[in-house]
C-alpha positions in Angstrom: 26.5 -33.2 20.9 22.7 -33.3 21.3 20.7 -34.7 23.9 18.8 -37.8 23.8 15.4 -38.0 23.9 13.3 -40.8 25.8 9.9 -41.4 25.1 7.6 -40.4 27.4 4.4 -42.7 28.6 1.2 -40.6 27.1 -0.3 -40.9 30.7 2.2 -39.5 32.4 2.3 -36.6 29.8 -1.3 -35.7 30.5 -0.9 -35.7 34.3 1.6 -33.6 33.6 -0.1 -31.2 30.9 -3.1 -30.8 33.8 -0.9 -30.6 36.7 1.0 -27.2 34.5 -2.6 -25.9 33.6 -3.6 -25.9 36.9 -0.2 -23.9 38.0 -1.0 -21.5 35.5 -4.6 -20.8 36.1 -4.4 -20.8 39.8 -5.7 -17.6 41.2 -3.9 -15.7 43.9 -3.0 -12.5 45.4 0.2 -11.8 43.5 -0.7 -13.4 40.1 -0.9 -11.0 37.3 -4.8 -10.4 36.6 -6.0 -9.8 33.5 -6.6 -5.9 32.3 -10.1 -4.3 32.8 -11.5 -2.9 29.5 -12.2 0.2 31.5 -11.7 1.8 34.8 -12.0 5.1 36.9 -10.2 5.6 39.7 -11.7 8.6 42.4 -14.1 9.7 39.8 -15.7 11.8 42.6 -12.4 13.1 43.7 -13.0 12.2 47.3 -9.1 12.1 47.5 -6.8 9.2 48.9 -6.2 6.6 51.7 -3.3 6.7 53.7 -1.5 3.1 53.6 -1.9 1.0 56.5 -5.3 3.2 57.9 -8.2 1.8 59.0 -9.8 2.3 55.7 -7.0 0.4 53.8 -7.7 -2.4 56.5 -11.9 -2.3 55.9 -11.2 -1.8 52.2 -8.7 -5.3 52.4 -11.0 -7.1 53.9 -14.0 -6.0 52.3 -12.4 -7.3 48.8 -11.3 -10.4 50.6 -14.9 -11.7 51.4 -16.0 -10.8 48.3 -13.4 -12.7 46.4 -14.3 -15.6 48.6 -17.8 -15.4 48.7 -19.4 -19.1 47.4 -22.8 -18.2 49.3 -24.1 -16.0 46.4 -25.0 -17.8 43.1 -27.6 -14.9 41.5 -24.2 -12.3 40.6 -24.9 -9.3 42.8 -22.9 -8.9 45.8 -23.3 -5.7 47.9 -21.5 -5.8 51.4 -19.8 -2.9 53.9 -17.1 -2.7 55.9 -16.4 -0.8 59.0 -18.1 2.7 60.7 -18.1 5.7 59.6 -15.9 7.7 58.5 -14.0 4.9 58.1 -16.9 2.8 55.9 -16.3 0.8 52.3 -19.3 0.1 50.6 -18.8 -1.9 47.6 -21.2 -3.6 44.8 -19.8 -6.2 42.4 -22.3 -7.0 39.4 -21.8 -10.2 36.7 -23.8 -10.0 33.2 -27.4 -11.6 34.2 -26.2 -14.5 31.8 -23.1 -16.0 33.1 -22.2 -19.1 34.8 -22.0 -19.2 38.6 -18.2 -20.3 38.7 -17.5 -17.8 35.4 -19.2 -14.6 37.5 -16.9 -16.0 40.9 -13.9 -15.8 38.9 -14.4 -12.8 37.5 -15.4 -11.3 40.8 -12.4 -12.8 42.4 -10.1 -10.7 39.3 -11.8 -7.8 39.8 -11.1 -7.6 43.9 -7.6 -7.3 42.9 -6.8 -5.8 39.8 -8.8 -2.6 41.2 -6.4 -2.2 44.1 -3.2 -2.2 41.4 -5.0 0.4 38.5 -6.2 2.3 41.6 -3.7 2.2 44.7 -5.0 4.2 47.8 -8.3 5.7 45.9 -11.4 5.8 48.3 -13.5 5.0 45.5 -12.9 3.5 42.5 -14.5 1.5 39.2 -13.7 -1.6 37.6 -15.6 -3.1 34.3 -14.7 -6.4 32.6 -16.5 -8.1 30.1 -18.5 -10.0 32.2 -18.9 -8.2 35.7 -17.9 -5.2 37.2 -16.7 -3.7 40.8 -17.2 -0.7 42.8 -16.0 0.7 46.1 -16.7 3.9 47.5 -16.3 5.8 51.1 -20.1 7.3 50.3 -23.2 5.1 50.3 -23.8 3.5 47.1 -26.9 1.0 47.7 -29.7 1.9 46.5 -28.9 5.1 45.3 -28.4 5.7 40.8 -25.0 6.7 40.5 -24.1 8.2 37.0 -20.8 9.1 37.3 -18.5 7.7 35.9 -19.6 7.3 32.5 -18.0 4.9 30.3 -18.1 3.3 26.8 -17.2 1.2 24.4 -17.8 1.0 20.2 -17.1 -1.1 17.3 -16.0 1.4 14.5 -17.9 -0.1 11.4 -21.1 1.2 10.9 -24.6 -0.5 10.5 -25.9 -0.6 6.4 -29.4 0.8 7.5 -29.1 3.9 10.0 -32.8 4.9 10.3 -34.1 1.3 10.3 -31.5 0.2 12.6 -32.5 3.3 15.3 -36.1 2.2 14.9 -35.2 -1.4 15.5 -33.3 0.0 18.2 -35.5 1.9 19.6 -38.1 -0.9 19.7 -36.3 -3.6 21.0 -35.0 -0.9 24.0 -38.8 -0.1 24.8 -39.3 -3.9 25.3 -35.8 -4.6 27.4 -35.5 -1.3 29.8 -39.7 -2.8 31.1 -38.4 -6.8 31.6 -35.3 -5.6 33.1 -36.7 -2.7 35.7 -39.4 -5.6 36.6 -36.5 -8.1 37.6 -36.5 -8.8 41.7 -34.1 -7.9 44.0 -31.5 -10.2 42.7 -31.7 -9.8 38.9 -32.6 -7.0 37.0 -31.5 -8.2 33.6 -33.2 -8.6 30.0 -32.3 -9.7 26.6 -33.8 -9.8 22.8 -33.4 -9.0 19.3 -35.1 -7.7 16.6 -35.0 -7.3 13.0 -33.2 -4.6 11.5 -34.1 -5.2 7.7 -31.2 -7.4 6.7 -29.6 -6.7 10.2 -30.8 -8.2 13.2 -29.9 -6.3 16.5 -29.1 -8.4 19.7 -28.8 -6.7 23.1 -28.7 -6.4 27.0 -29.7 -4.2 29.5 -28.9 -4.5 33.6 -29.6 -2.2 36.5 -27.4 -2.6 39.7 -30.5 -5.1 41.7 -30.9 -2.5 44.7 -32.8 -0.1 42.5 -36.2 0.1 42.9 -38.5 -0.4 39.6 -38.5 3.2 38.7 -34.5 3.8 39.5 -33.5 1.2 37.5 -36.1 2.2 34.4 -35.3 5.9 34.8 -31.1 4.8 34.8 -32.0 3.2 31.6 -33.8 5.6 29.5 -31.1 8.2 30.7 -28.4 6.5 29.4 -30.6 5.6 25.7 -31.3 9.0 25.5 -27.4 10.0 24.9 -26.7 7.9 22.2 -27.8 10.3 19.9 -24.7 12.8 21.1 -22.9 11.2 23.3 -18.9 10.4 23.0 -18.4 12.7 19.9 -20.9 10.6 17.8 -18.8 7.3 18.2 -21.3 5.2 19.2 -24.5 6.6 16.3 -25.4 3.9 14.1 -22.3 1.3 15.4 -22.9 -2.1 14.6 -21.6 -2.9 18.2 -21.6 -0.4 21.7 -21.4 -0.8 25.4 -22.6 2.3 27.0 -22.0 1.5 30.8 -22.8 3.3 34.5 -22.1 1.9 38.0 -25.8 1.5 38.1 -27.3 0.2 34.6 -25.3 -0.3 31.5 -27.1 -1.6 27.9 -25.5 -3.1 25.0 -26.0 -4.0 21.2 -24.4 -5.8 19.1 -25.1 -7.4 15.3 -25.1 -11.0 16.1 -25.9 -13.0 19.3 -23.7 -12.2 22.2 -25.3 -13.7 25.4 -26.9 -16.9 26.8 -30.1 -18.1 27.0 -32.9 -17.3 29.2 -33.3 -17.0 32.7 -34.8 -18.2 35.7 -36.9 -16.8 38.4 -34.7 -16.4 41.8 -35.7 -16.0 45.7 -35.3 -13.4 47.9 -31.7 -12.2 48.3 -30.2 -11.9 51.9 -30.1 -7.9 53.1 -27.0 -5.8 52.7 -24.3 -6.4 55.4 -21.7 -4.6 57.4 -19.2 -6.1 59.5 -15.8 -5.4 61.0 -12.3 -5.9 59.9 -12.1 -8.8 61.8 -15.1 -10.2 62.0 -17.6 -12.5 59.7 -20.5 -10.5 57.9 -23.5 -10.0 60.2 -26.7 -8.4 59.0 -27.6 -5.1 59.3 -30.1 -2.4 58.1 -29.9 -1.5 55.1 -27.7 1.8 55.1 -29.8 3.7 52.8 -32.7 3.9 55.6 -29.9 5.1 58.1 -28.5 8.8 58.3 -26.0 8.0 60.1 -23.9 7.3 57.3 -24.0 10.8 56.0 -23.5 12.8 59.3 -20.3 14.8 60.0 -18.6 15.2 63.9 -18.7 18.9 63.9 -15.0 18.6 65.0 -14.5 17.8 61.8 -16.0 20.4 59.9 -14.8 23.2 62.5 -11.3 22.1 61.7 -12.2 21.5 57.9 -12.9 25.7 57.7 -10.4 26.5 60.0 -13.5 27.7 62.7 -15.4 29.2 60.2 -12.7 31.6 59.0 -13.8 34.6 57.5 -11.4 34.1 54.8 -12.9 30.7 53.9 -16.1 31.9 53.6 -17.7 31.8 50.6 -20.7 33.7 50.9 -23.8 34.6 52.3 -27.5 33.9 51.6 -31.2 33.9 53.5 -30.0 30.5 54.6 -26.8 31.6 56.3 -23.3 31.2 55.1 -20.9 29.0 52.8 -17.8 28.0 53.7 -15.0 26.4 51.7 -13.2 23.3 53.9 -10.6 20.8 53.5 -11.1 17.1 55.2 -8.6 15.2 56.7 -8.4 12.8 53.5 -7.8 16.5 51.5 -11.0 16.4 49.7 -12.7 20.3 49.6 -15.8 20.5 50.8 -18.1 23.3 50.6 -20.2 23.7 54.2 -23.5 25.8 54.5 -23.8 26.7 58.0 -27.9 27.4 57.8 -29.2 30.0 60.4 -29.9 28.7 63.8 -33.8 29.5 63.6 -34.7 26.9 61.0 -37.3 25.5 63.7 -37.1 21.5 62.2 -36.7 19.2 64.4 -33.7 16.9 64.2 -35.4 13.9 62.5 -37.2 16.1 60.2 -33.7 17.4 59.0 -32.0 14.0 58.8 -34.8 12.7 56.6 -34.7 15.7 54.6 -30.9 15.4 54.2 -31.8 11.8 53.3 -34.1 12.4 50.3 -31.4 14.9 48.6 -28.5 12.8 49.2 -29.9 10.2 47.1 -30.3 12.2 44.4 -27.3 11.9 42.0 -26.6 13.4 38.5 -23.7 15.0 36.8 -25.7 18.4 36.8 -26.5 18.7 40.4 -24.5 19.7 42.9 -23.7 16.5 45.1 -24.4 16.2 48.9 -21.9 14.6 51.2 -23.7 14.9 54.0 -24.8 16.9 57.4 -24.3 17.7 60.8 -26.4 18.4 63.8 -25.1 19.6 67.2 -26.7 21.7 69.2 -28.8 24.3 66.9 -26.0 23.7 64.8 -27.4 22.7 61.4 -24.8 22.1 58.5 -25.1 20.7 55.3 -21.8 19.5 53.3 -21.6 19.6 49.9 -19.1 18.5 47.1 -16.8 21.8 46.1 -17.2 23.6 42.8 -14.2 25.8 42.1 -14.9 27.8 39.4 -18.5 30.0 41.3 -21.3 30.4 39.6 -22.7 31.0 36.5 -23.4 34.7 37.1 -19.7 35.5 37.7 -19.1 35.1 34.0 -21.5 36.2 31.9 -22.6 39.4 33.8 -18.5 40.2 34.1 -17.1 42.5 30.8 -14.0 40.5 31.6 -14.5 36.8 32.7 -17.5 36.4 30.2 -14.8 35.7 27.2 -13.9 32.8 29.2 -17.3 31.5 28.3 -17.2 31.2 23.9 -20.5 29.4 22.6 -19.4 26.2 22.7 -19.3 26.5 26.6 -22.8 28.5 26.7 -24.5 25.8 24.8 -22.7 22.9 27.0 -23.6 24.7 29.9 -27.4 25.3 28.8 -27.9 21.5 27.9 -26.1 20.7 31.0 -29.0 23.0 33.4 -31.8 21.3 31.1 -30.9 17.5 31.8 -30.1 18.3 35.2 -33.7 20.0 35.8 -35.1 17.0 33.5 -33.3 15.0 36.2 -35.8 16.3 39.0 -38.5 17.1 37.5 -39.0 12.9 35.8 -36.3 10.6 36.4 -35.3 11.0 39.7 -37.3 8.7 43.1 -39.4 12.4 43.7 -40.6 15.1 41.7 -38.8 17.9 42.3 -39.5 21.5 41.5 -36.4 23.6 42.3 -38.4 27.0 42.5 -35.3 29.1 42.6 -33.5 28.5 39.4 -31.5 31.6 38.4 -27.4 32.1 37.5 -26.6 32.3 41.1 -27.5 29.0 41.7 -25.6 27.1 38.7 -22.0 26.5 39.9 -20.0 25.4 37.6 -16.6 22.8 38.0 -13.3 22.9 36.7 -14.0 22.2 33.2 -17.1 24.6 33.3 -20.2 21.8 33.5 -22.9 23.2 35.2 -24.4 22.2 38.2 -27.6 23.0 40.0 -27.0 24.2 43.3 -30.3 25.0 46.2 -32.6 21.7 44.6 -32.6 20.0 48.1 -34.3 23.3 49.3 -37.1 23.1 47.2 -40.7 21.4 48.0 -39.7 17.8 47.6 -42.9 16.1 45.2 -44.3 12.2 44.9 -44.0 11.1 41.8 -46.9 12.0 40.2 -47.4 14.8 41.3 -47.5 18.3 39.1 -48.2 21.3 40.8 -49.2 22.4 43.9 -50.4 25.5 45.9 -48.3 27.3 48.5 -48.1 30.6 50.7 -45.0 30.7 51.1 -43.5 32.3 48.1 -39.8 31.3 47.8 -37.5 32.4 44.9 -36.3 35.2 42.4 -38.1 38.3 41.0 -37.5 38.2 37.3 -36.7 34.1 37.6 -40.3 33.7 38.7 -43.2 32.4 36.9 -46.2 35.3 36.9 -48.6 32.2 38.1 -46.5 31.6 40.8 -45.2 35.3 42.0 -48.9 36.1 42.0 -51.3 33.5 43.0 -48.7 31.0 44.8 -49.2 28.0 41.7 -46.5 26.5 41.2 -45.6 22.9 38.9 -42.9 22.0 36.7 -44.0 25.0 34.4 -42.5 27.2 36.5 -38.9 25.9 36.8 -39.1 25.9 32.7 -40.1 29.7 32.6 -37.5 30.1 34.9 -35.1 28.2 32.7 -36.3 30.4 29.5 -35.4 33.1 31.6 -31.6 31.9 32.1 -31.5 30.6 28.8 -31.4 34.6 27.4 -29.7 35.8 30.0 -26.6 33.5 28.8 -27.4 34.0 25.3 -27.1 37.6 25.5 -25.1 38.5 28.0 -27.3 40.4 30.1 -29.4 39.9 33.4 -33.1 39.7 33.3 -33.5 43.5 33.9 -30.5 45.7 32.6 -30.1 49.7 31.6 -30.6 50.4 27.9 -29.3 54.0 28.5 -31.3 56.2 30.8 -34.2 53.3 31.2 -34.5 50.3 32.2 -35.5 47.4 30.3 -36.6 44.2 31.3 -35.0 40.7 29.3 -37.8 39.3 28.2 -39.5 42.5 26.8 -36.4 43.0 24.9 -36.3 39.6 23.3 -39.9 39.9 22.4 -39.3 42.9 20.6 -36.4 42.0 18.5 -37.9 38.6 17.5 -40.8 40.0 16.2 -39.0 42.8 14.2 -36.6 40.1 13.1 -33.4 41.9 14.7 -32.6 39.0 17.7 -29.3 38.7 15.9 -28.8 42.0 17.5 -29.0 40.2 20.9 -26.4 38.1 20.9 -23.4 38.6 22.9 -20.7 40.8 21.4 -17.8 38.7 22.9 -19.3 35.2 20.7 -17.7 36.7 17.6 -17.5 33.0 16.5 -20.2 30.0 17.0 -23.1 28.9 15.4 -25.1 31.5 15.4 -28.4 29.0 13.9 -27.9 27.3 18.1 -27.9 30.7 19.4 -31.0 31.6 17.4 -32.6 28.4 17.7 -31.7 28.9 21.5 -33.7 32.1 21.9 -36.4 30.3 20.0 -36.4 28.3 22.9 -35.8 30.8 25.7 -39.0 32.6 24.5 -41.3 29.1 24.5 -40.2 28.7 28.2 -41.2 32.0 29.1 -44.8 31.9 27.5 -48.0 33.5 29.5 -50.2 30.7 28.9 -48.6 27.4 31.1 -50.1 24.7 29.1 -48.1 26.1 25.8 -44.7 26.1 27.7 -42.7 22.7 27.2 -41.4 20.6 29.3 -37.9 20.1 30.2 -38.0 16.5 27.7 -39.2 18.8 25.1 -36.3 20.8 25.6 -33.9 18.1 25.7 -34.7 17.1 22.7 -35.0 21.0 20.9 -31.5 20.8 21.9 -30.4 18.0 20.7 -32.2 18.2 17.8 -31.3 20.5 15.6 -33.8 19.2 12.3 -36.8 19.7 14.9 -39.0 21.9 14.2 -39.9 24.5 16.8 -43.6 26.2 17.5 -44.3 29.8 17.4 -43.8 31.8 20.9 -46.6 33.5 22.1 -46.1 36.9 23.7 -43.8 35.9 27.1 -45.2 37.1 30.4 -44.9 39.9 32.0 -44.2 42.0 28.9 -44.0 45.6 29.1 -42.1 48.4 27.6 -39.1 49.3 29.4 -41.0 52.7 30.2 -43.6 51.2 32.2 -41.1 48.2 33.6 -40.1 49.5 36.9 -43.9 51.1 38.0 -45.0 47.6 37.2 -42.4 45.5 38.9 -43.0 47.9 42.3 -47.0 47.4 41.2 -46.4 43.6 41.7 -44.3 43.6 44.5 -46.9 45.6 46.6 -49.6 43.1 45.3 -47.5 40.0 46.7 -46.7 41.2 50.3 -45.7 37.5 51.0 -42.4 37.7 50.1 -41.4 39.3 53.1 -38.2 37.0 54.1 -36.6 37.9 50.8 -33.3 40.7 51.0 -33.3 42.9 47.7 -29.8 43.2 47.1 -28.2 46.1 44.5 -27.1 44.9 41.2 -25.3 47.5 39.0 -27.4 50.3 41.2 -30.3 49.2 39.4 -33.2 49.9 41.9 -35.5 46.9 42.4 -32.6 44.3 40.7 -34.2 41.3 40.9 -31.0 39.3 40.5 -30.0 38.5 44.0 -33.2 37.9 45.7 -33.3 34.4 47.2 -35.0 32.4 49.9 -33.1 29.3 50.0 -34.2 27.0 52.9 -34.8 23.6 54.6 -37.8 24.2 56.6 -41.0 21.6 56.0 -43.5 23.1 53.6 
């Protein structure tokens, strides 16, 4: 027997249709929320929260007023939570070209699917289609964050590949200027442009607490690896997202976005408030240091009191120690010597200037502390050493095959690119040598010592200085001899590293009963046509055209003449390039037979009495080794 079936009144039937819609698309804290294309959850492995500690609490309540938020209209919202250690900073960001009530929703998703792909992470990133989330113990405003990277790409390929990369490249040129020049509250542009029978749409959007030159430098970094980045997925695609916490840029064939935009006012300043209070204005954290300094307590218990057996090492600066914090991330702590003579403000803004310097090849700074002449400076730990641990080792150097050397060399070069052009000061490291590249657990490189080099404005080239800091056989001759010093000499010091990991050996090395000094030695092979001969024993297999082409390059860098050396974009793009062609090198500096190496090395040495602070340490008892000299520092220049 069926059941009967009585007609229901059409208005009652649409009453009921909107009261079941609204049921269904109610939001709330235990609703399932939809998935995010992509997420990362403690990308910068600064370890876990505890439930129910006060960072759970600020995090909880941080999300909270974000989700209900109905002040901001503009899509940027940047807020803090709680004091140190104890602090969430979080940024949410909606595409430039959404609705108000589409960007609240999506913010309002966001604040708590991250907490169910990412439970008890003290940092973590969210990305939707039309806004994205961040939260993080260390300060995030202001500051270009890299890491993590992420993308997305349509598989089918565009008809015209060189017309479309021009068209590309055009309409990028046009986009990444609109955008940086955005205010405070937007930075966001959008065009097209013909493509031949293709027409290319696209976006591009910097985090708004960039300045002009963060947000324009974020974006050319991140167009400049679409040639190799993601294993060639995203070359010639008809459709990519390429996407970092603090810019992201998309193309697509076919109109993807709204319509143009409106100028906006002033946004309100960042905020921090308590757990239980309502957001109150503040300074804006990335003029405070207070943020990055460390209780000593903590970092005396985090090394165990500076145990000899968690030490690390020992430079001109003082010593390293390896530490674990109370959340379990490891830290590594310089403890710098107690006659640095800088004043405490001096230091703190010092400390300042490198933390906000952020790149996958450098080293990352956590922070600092100051008690008493007590001066140390916390850094993120790299467990594998450094780059001289392998590749002057007989043993540990297999580890390294080419396809890690070359990694690691294009790895140095975009993080020296990094200081030297994109990053808010010009930066010339002035020590650069194997020692100072440590390199993580799946063997990237990254530059260690940059924060103790002579900090530039932006345009700003070279200088003079005498005060000689750095590493006989690293150094440029200009700069070991008269005190001149620009980006040059970080890329003859780069040429120099660039051998020493081609071929195995360090910048001065026995060749039986003499000693012979790198340079000389490449010289001579590439202009009798043996530098084959150089190459590494243990890369049996590899391309041996890279590791030509990379002694090709080695030997620019190391060039006499300053002006013929290239910079550090040229060599980005020798690297990447491998249908470039490449200039002639001129005879390198400081080239000499290895007969007359060591009564020329003691000739210079003598000549350049200022480096007096420097230790010569013994290298495979090879008198004068030039490998372990260092001044590494944080005095004012």
């Amino acid at each position: 027997m069926y059941a009967s079936t009585v007609p229901m009144d059409s208005s009652k039937l649409v009453l009921l249709l909107s009261f079941s819609y609204i049921l269904l698309h109610q939001p709330s804290l235990t609703a399932a929320q939809p998935n995010f294309n992509n997420y990362n959850c403690n990308y910068n492995n600064t370890g876990n929260y505890t439930t129910n500690s006060t960072y759970q609490r600020n995090l909880n309540s941080l999300l909270s007023s974000l989700a209900s938020d109905t002040q901001i209209d503009y899509g940027f919202y940047n807020l803090s939570v709680g004091e140190f250690p104890d602090r969430v900073n979080a940024i949410a960001l909606c595409r430039g070209d959404v609705a108000v009530d589409v960007c609240r929703s999506c913010v309002n998703d966001s604040t708590h699917k991250i907490l169910e792909v990412c439970p008890n992470k003290m940092e973590a990133f969210g990305v939707y289609e039309l806004c994205m989330i961040r939260y993080s113990n260390r300060s995030i405003f202001g500051v270009v964050n890299e890491e993590p990277y992420i993308y997305r790409a349509n598989r089918k390929n565009v008809l015209d590949v060189t017309l479309f990369n021009q068209a590309l490249q055009t309409l990028f040129a046009r986009l990444q200027a609109k955008a940086a020049s955005g205010n405070s509250l937007k930075k966001f542009a959008t065009g097209n442009q013909s493509a031949g029978v293709e027409t290319v749409y696209a976006i591009v959007q910097c985090t708004p607490d960039l300045s002009k030159g963060q947000c324009s430098s974020c974006l050319l970094d991140v167009f400049r690896m679409i040639p190799n980045c993601c294993d060639g997925n995203v070359q010639g695609k008809i459709g990519v997202r390429l996407i970092r916490p603090s810019c992201n840029l998309r193309w697509e064939i076919g109109k993807f976005f709204n319509g143009t935009l409106e100028i906006l006012p002033s946004p309100p300043p960042p905020q921090i408030s308590s757990p239980t209070s309502l957001p109150a204005p503040a300074q804006d954290e990335i003029e405070s240091a207070e943020s990055l300094q460390f209780a000593f307590s903590t970092i005396r218990d985090a090394t165990e009191d500076f145990s000899e057996k968690n030490k690390l090492g020992q430079g001109g600066f003082g010593a390293v120690y390896k530490g674990a914090l109370p959340s379990g991330q490891e830290i590594a702590v310089k403890r710098l010597s107690k006659d640095s003579g800088q004043g405490d403000l001096e230091f703190k803004n010092e400390v300042l200037l490198v933390a906000r310097l952020q790149h996958r090849n450098l080293v990352r700074l956590l922070g600092f502390c100051l008690q008493g002449i007590e001066r140390l400076l916390i850094y993120e730990f790299v467990p594998n050493a450094s780059l001289d641990h392998f590749i002057f080792d007989p043993i540990k150097r297999v580890h390294l095959n080419w396809e890690r050397r070359y990694k690691i060399i294009g790895g140095i070069a975009r993080g020296l690119l990094y200081l030297h052009e994109d990053s808010r000061l010009r930066i010339i490291h002035r020590d650069l040598k194997a020692s100072n590249i440590l390199l993580d657990e799946e063997m990237n490189p990254k530059i260690s010592d940059f924060g103790m080099a002579r900090l530039f404005v932006v345009d700003q080239t070279q200088g003079n200085t005498s005060r000689i800091v750095g590493t006989y056989g690293y150094m440029a001759p200009e700069y070991a001899m008269q005190g001149h010093f620009s980006v040059k000499s970080d890329v003859f010091s780069f040429g120099v590293l660039v051998l020493e990991i081609v071929t195995g050996k360090k910048n001065s090395f026995r060749n039986g009963n003499d000693i012979e000094h790198l340079m000389s030695h490449a010289w001579r092979n590439w202009r009798e046509g043996t530098a084959q001969d150089m190459i590494d024993p243990v890369l049996s297999s590899g391309s041996a055209t890279e590791m030509m082409r990379c002694i090709h390059i080695g030997l620019l860098c190391v060039q006499e003449n300053v002006a013929e050396r290239p910079t550090m974009a040229s060599v980005v793009l020798m690297l990447s390039s491998s249908s470039l062609t490449l200039q002639i090198p001129s005879q390198p500096a400081f080239f000499m037979n290895s007969s007359t190496y060591q009564s020329d090395l003691s000739s210079s040495m003598g000549h350049n009495s200022r480096v007096t602070e420097s230790s010569l340490c013994e290298s495979e008892a090879i008198p004068l080794s030039e490998n372990e000299v260092s001044i590494t520092e944080l005095y004012p220049r």
